[in-house]
N, C-alpha and C positions, 0 to 999 in steps of 0.2 A: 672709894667704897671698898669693901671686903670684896665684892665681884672683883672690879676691878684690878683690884693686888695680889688677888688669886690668879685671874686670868694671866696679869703682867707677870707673878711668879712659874704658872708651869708653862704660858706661851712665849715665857721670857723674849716678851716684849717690853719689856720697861725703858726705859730713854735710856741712851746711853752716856749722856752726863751726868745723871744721878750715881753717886758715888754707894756702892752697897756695901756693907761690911761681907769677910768671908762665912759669919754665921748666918746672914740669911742667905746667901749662894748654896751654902751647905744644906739649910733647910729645904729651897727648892729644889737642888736635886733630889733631895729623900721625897720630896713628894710626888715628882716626877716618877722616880721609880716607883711608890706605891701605886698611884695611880694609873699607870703606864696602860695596865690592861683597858681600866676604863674606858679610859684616852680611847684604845685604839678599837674597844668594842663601842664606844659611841659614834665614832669618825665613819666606821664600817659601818652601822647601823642606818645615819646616815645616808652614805652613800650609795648602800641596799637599797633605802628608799627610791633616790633618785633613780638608780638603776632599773626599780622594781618600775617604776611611773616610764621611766623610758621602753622597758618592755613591752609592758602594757598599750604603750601608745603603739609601737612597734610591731605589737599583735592585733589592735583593732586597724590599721595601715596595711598588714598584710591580706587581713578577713577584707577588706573594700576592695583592693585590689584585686582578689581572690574573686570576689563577688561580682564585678565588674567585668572581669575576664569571662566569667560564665555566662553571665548576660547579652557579652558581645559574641560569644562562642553560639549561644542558642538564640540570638538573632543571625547570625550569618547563616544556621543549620535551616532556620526559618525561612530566611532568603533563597538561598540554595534547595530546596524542594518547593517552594513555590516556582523557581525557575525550572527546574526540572520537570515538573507536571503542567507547566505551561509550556513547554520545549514539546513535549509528548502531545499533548494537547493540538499543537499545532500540528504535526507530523500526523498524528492521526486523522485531521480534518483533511490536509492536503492529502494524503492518500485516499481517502474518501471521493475527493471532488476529481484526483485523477482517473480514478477505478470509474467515478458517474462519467467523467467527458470519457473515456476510452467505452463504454458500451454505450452513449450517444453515436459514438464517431462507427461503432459499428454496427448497429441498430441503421443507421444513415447509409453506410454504406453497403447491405444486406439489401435494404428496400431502393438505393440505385441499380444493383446490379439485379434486382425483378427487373426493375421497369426498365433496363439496358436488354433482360432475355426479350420481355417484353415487346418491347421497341424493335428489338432485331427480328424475331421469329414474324410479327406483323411487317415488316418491310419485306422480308423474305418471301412472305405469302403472297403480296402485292407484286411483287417486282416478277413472281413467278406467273400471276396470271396478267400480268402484264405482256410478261413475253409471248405467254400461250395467245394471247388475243394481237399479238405482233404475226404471232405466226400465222396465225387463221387467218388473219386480213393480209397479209403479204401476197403480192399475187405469185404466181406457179413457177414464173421465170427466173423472181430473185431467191426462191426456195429450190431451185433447181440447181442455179448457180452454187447457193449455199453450200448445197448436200453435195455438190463433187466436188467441191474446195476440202470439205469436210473427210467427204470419206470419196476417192478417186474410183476404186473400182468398185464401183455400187454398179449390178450388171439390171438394176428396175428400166424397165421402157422406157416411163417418164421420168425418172429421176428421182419420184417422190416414195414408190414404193406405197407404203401404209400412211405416210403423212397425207391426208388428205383435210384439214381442216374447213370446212361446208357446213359444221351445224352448228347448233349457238351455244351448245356448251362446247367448252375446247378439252377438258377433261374427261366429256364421253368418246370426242373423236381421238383420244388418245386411250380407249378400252377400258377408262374408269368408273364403272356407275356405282351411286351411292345405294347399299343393302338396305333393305327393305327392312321396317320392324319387324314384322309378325313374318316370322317363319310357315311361309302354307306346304303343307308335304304335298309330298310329289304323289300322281297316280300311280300305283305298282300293279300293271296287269297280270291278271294269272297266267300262271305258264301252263302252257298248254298239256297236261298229263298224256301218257302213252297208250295210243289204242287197247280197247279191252277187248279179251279175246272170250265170246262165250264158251266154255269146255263144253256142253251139251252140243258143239254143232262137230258131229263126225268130220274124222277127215274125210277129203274126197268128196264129201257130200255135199252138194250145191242145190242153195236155198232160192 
């Protein structure tokens, strides 16, 4: 066909057994060189195409990737401040629950140390009129003995000086009695003013 013999003449592909005279050689060149632009703005044309399609593909490959990366970038940013305000979150409770047990732990130890003054101040009371009613009932001899082991040169008769414990409270025999509510005043007698001397009684003159 004309395709054909055209193509075979400017893609001088024709077989190389076929015997060609030099006027059609002569003629393919000439058309080769008119042509030539064609040729090579259609070849270029072309391969713009491909080029253009490889681009293209090249740019919608880049945009996914592109896209992709941001998605994975603002899930990890998602992640990361989820863990971060659960990080905080935690931290906030535990110092909460530490702050509550440290004013448990001394709130508890506030209300031991009443009930230790407590417990001591009442022991102390006890154990004080204990002794005092030790003392009261001790007979004279080993309260004698006591008192010069105690204090050697005590120069009392009997040894005991003012200890004399005899009545039933041991805190009166030791000079302490409890005051009385109602304050009663005392009687304040008048003082006796200075003789009056009548002026009308002359000297000398005896009444």
């Amino acid at each position: 066909s004309s395709h054909v013999s055209c193509y075979n003449v400017l893609g001088e592909s024709a077989p190389s057994e076929r015997q060609v005279s030099p006027e059609k050689l002569y003629r393919a060149a000439l058309l080769r060189s008119r042509f030539a632009d064609t040729i090579l703005k259609a070849q270029e044309k072309t391969l713009g195409k491909i080029e253009k399609q490889d681009a293209e593909r090249l740019r919608l490959e880049r945009e996914e990737i592109e896209r992709r990366r941001k998605e994975e970038k603002a899930r990890l940013q998602a992640e990361a401040k989820a863990a971060e305000e659960a990080r905080r979150k935690a931290e906030a409770e535990a110092a909460a629950e530490a702050k509550r047990k440290r004013e448990l732990e001394r709130e508890a130890a506030r209300q031991a140390l009443q009930l230790m003054e407590k417990t001591v101040e009442i022991n102390e009371n006890c154990q004080f009129m204990e002794d005092l009613d030790m003392l009261r009932a001790a007979p004279a001899e080993q309260l004698e003995s006591f008192i010069e082991e105690a204090s050697p040169d005590c120069n009392s008769q009997d040894g005991l000086g003012s200890f004399k414990f005899q009545g039933s409270n041991p805190l009166e025999q030791l000079g302490l009695y409890m005051k009385a509510d109602d304050d009663e005043e005392e009687e304040v007698e008048p003082e006796s003013g200075p003789a009056v001397v009548d002026d009308d009684t002359e000297e000398g003159e005896i009444d």
